[in-house]
N, CA, C and O atoms as a Tripos MOL2 file, in Angstrom:
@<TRIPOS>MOLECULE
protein
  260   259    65     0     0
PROTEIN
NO_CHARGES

@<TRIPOS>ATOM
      1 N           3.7950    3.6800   60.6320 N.3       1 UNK1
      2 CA          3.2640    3.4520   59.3030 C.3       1 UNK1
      3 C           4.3350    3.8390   58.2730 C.2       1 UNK1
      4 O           5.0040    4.8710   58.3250 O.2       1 UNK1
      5 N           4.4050    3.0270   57.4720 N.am      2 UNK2
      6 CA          5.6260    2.7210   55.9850 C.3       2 UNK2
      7 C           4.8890    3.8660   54.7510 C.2       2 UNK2
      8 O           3.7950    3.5580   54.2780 O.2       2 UNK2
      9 N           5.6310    5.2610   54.2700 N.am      3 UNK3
     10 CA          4.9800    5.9550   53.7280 C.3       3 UNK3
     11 C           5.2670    5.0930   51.9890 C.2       3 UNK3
     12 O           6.1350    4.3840   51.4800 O.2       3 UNK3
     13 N           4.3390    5.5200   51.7050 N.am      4 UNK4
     14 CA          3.9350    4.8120   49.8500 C.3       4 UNK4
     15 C           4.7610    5.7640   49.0030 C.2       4 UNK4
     16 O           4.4030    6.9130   48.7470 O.2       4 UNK4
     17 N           6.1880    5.0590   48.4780 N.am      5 UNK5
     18 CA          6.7850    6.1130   47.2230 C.3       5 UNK5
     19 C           6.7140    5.5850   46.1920 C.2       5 UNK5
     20 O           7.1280    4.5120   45.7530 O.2       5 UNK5
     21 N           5.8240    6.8840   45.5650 N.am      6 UNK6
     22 CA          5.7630    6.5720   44.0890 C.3       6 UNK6
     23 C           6.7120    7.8140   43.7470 C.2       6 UNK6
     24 O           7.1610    8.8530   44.2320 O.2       6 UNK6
     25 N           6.7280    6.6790   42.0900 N.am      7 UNK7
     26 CA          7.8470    7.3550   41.6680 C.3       7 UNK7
     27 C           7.1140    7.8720   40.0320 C.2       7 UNK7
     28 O           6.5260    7.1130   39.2620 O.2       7 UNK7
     29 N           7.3470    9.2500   39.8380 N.am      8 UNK8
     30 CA          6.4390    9.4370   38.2930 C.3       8 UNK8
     31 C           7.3760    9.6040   37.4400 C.2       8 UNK8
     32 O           8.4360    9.8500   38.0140 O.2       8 UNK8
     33 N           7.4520    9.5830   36.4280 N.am      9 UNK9
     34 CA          8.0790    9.3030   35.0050 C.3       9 UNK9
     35 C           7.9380   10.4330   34.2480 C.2       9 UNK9
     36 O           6.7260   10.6210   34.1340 O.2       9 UNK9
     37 N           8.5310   11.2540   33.6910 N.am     10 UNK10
     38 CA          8.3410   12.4150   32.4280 C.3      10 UNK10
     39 C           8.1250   11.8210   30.9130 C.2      10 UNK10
     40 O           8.6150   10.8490   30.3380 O.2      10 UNK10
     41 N           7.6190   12.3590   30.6990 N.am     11 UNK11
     42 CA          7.1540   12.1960   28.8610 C.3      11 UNK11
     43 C           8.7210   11.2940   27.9090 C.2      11 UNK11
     44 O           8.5760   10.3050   27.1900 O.2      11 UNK11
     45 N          10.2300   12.0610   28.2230 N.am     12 UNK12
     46 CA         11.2000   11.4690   27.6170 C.3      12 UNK12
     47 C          10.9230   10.4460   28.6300 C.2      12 UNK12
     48 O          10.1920    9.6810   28.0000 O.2      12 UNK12
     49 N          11.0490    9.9620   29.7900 N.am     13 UNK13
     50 CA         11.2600    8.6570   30.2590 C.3      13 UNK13
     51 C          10.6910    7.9020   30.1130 C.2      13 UNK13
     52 O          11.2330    6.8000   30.1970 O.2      13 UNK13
     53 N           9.3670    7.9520   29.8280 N.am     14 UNK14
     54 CA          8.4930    7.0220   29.4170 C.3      14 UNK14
     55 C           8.8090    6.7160   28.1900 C.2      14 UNK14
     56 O           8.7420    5.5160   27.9220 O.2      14 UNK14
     57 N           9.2020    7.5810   27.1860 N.am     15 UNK15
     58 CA          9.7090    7.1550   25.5230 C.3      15 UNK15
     59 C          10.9660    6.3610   25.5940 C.2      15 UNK15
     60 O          11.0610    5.4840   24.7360 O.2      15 UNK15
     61 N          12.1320    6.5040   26.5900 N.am     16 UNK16
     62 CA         12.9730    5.9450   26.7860 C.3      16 UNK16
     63 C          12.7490    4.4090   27.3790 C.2      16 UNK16
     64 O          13.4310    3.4480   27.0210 O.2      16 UNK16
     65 N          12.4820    4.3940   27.6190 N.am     17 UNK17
     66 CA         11.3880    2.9240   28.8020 C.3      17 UNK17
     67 C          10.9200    2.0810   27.6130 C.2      17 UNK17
     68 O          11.3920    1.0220   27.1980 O.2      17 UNK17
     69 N           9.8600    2.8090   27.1530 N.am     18 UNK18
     70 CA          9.1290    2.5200   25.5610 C.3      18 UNK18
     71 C           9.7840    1.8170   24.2220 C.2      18 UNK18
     72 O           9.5700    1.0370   23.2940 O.2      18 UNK18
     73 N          10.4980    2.4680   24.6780 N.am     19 UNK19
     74 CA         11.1130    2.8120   23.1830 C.3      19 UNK19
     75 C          10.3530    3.3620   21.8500 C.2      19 UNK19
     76 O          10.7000    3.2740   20.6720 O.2      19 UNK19
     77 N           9.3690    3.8710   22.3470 N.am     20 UNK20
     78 CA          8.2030    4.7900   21.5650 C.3      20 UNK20
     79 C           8.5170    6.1900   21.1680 C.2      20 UNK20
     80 O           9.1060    6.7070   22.1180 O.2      20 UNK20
     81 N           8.4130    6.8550   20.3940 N.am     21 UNK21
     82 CA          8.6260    7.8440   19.6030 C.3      21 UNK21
     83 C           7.3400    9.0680   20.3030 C.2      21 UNK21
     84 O           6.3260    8.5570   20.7790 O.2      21 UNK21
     85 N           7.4310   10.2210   20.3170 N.am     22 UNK22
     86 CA          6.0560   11.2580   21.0250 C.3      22 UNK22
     87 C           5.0860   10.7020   20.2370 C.2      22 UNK22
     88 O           4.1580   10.0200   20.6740 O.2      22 UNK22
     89 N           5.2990   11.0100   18.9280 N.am     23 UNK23
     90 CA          3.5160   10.8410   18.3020 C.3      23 UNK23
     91 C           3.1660    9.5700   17.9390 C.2      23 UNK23
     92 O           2.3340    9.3840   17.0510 O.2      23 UNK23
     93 N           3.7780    8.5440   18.6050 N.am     24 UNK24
     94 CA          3.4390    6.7540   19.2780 C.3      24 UNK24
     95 C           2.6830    6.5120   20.0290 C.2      24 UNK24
     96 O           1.5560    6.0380   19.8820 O.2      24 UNK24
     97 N           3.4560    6.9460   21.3100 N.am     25 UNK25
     98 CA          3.0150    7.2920   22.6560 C.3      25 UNK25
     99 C           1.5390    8.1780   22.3720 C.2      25 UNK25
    100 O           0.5370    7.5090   22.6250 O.2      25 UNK25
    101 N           1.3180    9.3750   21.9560 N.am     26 UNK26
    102 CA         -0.0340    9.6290   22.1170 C.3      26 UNK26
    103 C          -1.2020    9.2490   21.0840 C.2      26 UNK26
    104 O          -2.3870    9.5710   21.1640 O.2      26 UNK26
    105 N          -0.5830    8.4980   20.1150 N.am     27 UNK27
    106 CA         -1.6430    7.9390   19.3870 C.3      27 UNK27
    107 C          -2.0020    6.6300   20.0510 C.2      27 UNK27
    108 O          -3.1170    6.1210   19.9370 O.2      27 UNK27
    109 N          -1.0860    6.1460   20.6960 N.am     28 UNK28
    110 CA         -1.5660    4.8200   21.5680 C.3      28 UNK28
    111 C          -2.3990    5.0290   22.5650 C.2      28 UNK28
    112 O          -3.3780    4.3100   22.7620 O.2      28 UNK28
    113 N          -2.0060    6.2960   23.4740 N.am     29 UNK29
    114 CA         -2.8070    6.8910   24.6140 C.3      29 UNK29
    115 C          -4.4600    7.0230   23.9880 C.2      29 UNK29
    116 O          -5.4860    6.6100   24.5280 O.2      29 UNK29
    117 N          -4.3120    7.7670   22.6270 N.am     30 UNK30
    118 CA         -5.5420    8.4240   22.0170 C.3      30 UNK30
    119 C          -6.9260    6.9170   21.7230 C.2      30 UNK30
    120 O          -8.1560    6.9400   21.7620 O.2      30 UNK30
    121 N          -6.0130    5.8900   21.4720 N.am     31 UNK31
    122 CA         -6.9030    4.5690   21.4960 C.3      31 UNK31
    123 C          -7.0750    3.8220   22.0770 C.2      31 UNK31
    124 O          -7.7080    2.8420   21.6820 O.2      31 UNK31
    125 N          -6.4470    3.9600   23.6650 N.am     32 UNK32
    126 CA         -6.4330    3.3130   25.2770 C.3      32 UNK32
    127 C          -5.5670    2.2690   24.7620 C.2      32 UNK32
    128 O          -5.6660    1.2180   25.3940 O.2      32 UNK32
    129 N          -4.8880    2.2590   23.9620 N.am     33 UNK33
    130 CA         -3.4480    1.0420   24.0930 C.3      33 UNK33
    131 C          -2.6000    1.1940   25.0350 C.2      33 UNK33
    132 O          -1.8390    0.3400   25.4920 O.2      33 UNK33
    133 N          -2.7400    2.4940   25.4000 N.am     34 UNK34
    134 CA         -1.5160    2.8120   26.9160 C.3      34 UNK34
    135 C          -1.9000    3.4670   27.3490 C.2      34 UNK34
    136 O          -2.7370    4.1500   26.7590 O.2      34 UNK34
    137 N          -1.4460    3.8180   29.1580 N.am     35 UNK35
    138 CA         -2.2080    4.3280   29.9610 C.3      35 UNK35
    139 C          -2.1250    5.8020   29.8140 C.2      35 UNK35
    140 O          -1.0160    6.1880   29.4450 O.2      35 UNK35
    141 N          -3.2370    6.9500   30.0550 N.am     36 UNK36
    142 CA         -3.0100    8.4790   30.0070 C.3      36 UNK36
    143 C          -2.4850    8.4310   30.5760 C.2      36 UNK36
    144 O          -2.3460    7.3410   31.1300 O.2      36 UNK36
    145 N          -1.5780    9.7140   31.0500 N.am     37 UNK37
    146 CA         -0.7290   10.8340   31.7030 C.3      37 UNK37
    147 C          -1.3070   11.2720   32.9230 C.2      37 UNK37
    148 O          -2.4520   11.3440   32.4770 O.2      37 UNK37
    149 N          -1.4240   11.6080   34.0590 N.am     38 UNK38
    150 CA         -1.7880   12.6970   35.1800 C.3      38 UNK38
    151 C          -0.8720   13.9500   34.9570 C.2      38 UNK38
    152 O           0.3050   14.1130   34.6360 O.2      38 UNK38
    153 N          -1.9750   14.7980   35.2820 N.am     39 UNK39
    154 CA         -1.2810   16.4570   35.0730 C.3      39 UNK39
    155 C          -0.5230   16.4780   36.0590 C.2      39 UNK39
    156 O          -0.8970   15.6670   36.9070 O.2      39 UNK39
    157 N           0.7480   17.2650   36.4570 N.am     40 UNK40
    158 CA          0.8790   17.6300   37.7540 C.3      40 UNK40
    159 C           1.3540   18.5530   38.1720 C.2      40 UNK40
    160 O           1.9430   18.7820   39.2290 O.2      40 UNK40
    161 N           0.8710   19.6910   36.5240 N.am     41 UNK41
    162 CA          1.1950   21.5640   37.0140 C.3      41 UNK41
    163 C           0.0290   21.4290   35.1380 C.2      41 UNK41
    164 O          -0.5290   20.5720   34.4510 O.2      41 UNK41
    165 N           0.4280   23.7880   35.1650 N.am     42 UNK42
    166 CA         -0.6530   23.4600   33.7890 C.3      42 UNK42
    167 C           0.3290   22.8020   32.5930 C.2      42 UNK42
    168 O          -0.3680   22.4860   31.6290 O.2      42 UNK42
    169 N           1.6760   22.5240   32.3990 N.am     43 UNK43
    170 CA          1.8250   22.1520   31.3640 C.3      43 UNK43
    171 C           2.9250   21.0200   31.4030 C.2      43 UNK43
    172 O           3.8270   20.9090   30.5730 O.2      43 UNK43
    173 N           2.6870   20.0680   32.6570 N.am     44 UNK44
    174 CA          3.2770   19.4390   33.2030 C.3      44 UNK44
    175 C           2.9540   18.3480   32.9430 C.2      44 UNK44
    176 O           1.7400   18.5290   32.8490 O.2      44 UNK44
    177 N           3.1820   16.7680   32.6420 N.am     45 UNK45
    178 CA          2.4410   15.1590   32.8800 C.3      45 UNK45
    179 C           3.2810   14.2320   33.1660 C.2      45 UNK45
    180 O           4.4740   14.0300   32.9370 O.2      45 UNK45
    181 N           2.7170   13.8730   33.5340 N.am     46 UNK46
    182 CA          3.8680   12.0800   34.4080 C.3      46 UNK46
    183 C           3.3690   11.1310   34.6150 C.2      46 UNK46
    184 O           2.1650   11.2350   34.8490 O.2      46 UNK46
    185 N           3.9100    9.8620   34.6460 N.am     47 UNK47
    186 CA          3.2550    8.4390   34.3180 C.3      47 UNK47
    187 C           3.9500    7.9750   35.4280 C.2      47 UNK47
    188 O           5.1450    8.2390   35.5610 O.2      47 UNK47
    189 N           2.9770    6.9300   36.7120 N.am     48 UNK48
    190 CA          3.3370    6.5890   37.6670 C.3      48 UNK48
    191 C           4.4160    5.5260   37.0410 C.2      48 UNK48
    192 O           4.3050    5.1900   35.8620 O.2      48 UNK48
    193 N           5.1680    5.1550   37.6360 N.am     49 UNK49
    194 CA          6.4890    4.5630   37.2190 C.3      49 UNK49
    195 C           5.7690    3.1080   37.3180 C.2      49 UNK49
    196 O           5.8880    2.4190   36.3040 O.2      49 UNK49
    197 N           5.1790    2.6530   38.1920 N.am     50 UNK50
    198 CA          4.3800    0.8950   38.0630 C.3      50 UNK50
    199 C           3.2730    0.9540   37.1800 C.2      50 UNK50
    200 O           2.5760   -0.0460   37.0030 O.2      50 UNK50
    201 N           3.0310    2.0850   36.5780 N.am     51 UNK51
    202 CA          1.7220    1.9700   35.5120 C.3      51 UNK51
    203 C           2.3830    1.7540   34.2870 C.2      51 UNK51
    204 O           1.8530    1.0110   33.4620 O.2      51 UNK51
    205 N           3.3490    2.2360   34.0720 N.am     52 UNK52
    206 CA          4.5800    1.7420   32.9110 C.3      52 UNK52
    207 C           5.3370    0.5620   33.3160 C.2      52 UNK52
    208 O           5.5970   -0.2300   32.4100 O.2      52 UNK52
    209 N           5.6040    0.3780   34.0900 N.am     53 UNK53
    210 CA          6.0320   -1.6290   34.0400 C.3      53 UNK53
    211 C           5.4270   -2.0450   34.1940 C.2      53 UNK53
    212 O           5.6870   -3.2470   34.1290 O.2      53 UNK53
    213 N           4.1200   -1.7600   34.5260 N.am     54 UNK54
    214 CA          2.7200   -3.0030   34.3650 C.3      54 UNK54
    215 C           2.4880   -2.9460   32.5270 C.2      54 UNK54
    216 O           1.8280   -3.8080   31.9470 O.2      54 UNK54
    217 N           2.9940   -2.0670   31.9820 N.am     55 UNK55
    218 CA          2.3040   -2.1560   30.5140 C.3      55 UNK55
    219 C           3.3650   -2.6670   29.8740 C.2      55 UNK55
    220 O           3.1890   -3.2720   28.8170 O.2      55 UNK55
    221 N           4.7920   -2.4840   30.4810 N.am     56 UNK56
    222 CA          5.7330   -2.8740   29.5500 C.3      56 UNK56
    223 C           5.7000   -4.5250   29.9690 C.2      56 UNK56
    224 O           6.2040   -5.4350   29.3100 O.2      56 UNK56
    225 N           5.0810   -4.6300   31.0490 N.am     57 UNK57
    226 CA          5.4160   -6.2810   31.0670 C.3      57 UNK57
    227 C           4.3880   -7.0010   30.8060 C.2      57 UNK57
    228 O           4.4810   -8.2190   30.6510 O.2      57 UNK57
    229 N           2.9100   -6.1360   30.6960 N.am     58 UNK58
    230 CA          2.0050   -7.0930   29.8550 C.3      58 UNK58
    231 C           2.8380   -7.2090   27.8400 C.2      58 UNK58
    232 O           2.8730   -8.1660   27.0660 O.2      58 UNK58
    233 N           3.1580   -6.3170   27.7450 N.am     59 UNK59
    234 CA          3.6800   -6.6090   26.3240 C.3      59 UNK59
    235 C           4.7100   -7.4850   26.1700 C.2      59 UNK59
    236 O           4.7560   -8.0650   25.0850 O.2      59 UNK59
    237 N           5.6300   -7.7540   27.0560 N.am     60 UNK60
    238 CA          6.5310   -9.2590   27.0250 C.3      60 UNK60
    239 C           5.4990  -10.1320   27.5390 C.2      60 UNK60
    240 O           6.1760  -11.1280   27.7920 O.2      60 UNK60
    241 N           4.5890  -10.3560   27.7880 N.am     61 UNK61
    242 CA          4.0270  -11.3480   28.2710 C.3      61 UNK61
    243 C           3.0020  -11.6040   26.9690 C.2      61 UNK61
    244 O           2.6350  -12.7780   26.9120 O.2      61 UNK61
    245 N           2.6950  -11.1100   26.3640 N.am     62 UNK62
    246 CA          1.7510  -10.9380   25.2500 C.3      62 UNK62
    247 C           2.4290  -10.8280   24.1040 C.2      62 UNK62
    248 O           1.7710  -10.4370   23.1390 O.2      62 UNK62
    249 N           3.7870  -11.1120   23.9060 N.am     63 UNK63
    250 CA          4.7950  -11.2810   23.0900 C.3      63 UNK63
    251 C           4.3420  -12.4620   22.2670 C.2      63 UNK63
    252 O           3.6820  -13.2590   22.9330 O.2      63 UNK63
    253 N           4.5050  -12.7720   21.0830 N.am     64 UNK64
    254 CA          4.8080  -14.2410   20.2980 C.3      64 UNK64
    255 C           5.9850  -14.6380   19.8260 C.2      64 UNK64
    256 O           6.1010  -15.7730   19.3640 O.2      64 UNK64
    257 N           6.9200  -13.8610   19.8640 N.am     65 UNK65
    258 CA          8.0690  -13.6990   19.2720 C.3      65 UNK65
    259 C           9.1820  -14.7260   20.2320 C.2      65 UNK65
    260 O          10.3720  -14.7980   19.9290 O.2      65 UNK65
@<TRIPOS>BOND
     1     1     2 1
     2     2     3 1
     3     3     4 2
     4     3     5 am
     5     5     6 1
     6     6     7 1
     7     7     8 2
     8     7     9 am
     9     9    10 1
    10    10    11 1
    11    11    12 2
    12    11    13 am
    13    13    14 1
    14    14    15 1
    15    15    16 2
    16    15    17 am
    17    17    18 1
    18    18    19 1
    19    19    20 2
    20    19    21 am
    21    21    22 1
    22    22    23 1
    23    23    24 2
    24    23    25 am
    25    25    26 1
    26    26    27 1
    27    27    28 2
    28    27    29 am
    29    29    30 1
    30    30    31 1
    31    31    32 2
    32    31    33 am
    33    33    34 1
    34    34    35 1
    35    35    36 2
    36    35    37 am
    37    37    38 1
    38    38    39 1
    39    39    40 2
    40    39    41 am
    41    41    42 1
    42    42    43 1
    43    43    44 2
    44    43    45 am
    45    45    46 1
    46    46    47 1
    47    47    48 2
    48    47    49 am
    49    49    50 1
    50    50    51 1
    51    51    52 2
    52    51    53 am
    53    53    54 1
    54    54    55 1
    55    55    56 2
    56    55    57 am
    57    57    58 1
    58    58    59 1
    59    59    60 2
    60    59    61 am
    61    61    62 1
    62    62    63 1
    63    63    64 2
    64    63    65 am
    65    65    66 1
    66    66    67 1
    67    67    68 2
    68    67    69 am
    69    69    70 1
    70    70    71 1
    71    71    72 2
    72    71    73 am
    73    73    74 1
    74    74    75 1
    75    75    76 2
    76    75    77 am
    77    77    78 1
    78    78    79 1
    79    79    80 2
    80    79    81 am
    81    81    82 1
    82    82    83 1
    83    83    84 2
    84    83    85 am
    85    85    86 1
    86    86    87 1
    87    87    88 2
    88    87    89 am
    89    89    90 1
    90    90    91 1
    91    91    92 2
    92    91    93 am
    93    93    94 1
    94    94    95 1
    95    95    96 2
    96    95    97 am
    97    97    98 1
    98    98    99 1
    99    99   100 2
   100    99   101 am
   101   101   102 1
   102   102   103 1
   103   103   104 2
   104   103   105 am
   105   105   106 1
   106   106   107 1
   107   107   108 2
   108   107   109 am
   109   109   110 1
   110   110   111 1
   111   111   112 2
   112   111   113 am
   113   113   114 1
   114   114   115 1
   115   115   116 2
   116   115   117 am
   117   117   118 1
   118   118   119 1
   119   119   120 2
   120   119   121 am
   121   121   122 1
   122   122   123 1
   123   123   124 2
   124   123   125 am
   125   125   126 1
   126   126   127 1
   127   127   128 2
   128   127   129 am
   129   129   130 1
   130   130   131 1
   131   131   132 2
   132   131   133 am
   133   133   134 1
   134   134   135 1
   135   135   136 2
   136   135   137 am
   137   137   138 1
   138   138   139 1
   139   139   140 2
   140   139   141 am
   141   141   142 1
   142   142   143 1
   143   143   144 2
   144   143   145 am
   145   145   146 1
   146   146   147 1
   147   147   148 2
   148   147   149 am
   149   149   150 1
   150   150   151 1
   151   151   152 2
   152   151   153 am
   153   153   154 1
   154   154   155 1
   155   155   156 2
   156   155   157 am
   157   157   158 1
   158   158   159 1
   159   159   160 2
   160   159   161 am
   161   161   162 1
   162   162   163 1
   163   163   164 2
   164   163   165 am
   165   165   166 1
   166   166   167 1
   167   167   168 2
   168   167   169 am
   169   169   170 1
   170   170   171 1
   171   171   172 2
   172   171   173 am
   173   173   174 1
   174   174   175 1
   175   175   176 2
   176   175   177 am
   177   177   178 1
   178   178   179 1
   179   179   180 2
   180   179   181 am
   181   181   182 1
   182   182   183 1
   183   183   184 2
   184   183   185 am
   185   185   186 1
   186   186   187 1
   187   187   188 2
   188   187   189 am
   189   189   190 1
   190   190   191 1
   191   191   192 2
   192   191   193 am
   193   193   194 1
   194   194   195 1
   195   195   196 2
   196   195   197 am
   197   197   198 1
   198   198   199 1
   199   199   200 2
   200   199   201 am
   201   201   202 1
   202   202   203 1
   203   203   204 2
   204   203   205 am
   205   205   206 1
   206   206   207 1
   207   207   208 2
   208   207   209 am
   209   209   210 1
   210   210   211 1
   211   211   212 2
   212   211   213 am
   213   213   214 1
   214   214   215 1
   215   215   216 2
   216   215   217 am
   217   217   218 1
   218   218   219 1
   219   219   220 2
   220   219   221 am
   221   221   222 1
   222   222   223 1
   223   223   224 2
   224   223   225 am
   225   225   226 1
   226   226   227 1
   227   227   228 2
   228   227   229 am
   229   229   230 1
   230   230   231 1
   231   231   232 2
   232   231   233 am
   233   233   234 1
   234   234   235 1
   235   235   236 2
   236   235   237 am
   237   237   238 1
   238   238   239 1
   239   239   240 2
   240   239   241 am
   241   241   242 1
   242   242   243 1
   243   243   244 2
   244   243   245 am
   245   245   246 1
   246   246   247 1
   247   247   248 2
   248   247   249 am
   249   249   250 1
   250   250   251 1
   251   251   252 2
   252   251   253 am
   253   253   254 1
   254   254   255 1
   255   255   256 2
   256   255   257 am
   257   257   258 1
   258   258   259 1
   259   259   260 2
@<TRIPOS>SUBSTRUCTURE
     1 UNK1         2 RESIDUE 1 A UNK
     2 UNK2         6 RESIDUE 1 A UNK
     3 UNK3        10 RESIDUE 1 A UNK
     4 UNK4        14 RESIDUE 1 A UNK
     5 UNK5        18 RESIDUE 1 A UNK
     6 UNK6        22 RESIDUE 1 A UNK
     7 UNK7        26 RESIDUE 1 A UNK
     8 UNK8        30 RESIDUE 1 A UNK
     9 UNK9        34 RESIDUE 1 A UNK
    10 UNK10       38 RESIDUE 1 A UNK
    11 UNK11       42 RESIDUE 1 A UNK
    12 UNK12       46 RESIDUE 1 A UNK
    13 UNK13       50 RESIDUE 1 A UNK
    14 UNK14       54 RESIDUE 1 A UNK
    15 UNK15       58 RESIDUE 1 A UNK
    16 UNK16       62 RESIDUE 1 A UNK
    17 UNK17       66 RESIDUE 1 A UNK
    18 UNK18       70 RESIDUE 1 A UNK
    19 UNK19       74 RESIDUE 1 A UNK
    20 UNK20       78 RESIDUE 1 A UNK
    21 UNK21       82 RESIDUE 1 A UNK
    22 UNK22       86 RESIDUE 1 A UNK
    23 UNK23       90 RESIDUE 1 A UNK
    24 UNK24       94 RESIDUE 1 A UNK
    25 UNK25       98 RESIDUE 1 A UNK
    26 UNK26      102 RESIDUE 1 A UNK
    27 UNK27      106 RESIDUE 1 A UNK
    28 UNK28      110 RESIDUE 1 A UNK
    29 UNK29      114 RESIDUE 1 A UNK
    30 UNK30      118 RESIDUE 1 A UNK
    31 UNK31      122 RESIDUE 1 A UNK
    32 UNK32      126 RESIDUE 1 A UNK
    33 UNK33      130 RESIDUE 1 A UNK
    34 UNK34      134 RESIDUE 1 A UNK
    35 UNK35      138 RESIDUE 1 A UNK
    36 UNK36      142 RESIDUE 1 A UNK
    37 UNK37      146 RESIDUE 1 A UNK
    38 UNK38      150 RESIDUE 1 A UNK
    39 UNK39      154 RESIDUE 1 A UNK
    40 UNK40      158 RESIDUE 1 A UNK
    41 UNK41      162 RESIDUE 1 A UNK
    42 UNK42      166 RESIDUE 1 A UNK
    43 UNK43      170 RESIDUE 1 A UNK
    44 UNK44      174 RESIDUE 1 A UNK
    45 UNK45      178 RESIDUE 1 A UNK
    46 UNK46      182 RESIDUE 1 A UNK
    47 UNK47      186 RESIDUE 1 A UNK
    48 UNK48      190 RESIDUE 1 A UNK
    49 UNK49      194 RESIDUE 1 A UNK
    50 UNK50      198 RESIDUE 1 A UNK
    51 UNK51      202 RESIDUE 1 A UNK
    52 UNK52      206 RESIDUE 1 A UNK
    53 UNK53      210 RESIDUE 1 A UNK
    54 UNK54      214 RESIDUE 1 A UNK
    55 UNK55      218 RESIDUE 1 A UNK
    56 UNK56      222 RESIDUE 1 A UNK
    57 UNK57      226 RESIDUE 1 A UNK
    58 UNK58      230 RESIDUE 1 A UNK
    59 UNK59      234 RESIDUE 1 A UNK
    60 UNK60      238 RESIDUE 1 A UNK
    61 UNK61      242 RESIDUE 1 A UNK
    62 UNK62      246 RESIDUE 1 A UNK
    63 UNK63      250 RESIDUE 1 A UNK
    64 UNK64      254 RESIDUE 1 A UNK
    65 UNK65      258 RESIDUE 1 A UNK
């Protein structure tokens, strides 16, 4: 059996990815425009790395430009 690697993302990488600014990123989170965070200590969060290219590529796809 083929083990499943995921890969999680930190708060700058996701802004870097983004190109979103911190208080972007959680005002978008705060109105489900983008996906929450998983904890993964007490003051720890990370964004599965395909939950952020699934959002960055619905937004080129949902592009008009």
């Amino acid at each position: 059996m083929n083990p499943i690697t995921i890969t999680l993302l930190s708060r700058q990488s996701v802004q870097t990815r983004t190109t979103l600014s911190r208080s972007s990123l959680y005002a978008m989170i705060a109105k489900g425009e983008f996906p929450s965070p998983i904890k993964i200590s007490g003051r720890r969060v990370a964004w599965p790395e395909t939950t952020v290219n699934d959002w960055i590529q619905s937004r080129i796809e949902s592009s008009s430009i």
